[in-house]
C-alpha positions, 0 to 999 in steps of 0.5 A, spaced: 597 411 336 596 413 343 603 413 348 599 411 354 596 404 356 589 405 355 583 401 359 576 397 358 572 396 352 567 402 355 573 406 358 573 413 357 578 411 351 573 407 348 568 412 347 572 416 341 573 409 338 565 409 338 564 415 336 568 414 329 565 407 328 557 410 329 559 416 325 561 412 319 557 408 320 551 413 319 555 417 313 555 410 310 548 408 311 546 415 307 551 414 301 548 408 300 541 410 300 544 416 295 546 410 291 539 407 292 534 413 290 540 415 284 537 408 281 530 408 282 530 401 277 535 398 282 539 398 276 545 396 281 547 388 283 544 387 290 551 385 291 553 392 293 547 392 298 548 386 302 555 387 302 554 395 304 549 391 309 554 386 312 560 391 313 556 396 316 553 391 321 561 387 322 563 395 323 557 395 329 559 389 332 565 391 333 563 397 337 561 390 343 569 388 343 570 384 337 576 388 334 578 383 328 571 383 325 571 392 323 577 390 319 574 384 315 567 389 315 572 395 311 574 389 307 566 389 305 565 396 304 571 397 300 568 392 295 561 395 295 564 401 294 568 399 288 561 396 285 558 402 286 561 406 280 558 412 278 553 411 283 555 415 288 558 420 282 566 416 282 569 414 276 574 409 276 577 412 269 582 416 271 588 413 274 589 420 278 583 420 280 582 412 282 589 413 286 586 420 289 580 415 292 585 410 295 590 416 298 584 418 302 582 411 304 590 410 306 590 416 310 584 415 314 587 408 316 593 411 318 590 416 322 585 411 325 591 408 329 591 415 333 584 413 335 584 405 337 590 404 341 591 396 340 596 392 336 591 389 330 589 398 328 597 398 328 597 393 323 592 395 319 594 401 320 601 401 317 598 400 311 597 407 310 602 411 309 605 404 305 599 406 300 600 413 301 606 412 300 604 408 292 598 413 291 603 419 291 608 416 285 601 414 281 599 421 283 605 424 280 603 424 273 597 429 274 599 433 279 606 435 274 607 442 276 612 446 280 608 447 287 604 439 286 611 436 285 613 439 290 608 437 295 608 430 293 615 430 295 614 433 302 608 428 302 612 422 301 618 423 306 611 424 311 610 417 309 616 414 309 617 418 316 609 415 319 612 408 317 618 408 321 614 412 327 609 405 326 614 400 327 619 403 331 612 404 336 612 396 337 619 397 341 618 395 346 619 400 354 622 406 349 619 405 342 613 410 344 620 416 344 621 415 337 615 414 334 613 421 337 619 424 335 617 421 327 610 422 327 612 430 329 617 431 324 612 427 319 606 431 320 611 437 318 612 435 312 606 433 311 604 440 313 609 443 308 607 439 302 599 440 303 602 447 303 604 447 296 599 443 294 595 450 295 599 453 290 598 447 285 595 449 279 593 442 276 588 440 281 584 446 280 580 452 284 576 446 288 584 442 289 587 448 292 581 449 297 581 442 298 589 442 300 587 448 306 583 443 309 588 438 309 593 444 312 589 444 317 589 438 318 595 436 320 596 443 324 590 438 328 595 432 328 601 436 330 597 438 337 595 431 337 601 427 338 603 432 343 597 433 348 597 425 347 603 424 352 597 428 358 597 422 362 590 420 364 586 424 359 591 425 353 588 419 350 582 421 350 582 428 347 588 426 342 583 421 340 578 426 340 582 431 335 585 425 330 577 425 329 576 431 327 583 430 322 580 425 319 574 429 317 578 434 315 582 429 311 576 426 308 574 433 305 580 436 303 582 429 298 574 429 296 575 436 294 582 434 290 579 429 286 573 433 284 579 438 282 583 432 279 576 430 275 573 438 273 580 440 272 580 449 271 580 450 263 586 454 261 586 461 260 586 464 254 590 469 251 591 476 252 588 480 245 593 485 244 589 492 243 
């Protein structure tokens, strides 16, 4: 979400929007030929592929200036990603792990907004913490510790925050001031619930190394709600850091689920001598 008006489609703006997309781009092509080389039989319905194809073909057509067209090439890759199951080593079993999956996604949609400044990534990007929101309730069962039930709940009042910040942002002249002022206090929370998730036994070794990640994640958010105000270039470079949160973001959830899904075996008690 950027304080500033931005300018044309190849603008100084414009360039961390295509950076995100080419790189996603680029990461999605190789998890799908990870897909492809895993199933030498091509045991996988072609739908997946053709599906993965068009997404990431609308995704690219997007970059030219058709700004709805990204969001239905989501659509499509969000579908062949469901398809794709144990192929890319994820497992929809598990409702933790399946809600991880969604939380990460959520996140990256909400993050994104701070990246492409137009009304439609706005929307879309509400989306988000709404999910965020409904993935966290889901999550509860699995992370049931102190420290992670602690850190759901902080991360809870960050999406609650991060929803109010996006619709008071439509105000129109002040809306901006308030939406500041919630993202701030959003990412705050956020940053003390993946602190507690540091200390959350239940998502394992791996988890708590994923929640470091995320720590620094949301340190990088909080500077880049603030340089974001710079006029002129602010756009740009807080552009430029959500990226990086999101690759932050990106590896610290992947690394939660891997905890979720290889939980730490318990240990065993002491013999007495």
């Amino acid at each position: 979400m950027s304080y500033a008006t931005g300018a044309g489609m190849f603008s100084m703006d414009s360039v961390p929007v295509i950076i995100c997309k080419l790189a996603g781009i680029v990461c999605g092509c190789l998890a799908i030929y990870k897909l492809y080389v895993s199933n030498p039989g091509n045991q996988k319905p072609m739908i997946t592929y053709i599906l993965s194809g068009a997404g990431f073909l609308l995704v690219f057509l997007s970059i030219f200036g058709i700004s709805v067209v990204d969001y239905l090439g989501l659509l499509a890759l969000i579908a062949a990603l469901i398809l794709s199951g144990s192929g890319l080593e994820i497992s929809w079993k598990s409702t933790s792990v399946t809600w991880s999956y969604i939380i990460m996604l959520a996140i990256i949609l909400y993050l994104y907004t701070f990246i492409e400044d137009t009304v439609l990534a706005q929307t879309v990007g509400l989306a988000g913490p709404i999910l965020l929101l409904v993935g966290l309730g889901m999550l509860k069962s699995a992370v049931n510790d102190a420290a992670g039930i602690s850190g759901i709940g902080k991360l809870k009042i960050a999406a609650i925050l991060a929803i109010c910040g996006i619709a008071l942002g439509w105000i129109p002249a002040i809306g901006w001031i308030f939406a500041l002022i919630l993202n701030i206090v959003a990412f705050i929370f956020g940053l003390l619930g993946y602190s507690s998730f540091k200390s959350a036994d239940s998502i394992g070794q791996t988890g708590k190394e994923g929640a470091g990640n995320l720590f620094i994640s949301m340190i990088i958010m909080l500077a880049v709600v603030v340089i974001d105000i710079i006029p002129f270039v602010g756009g740009t470079l807080a552009a430029l850091g959500a990226i990086a949160a999101i690759f932050f973001s990106y590896m610290g959830w992947k690394k939660i689920v891997s905890g979720l899904e290889n939980p730490a075996p318990a240990a065993e008690p002491l013999k007495e001598v």
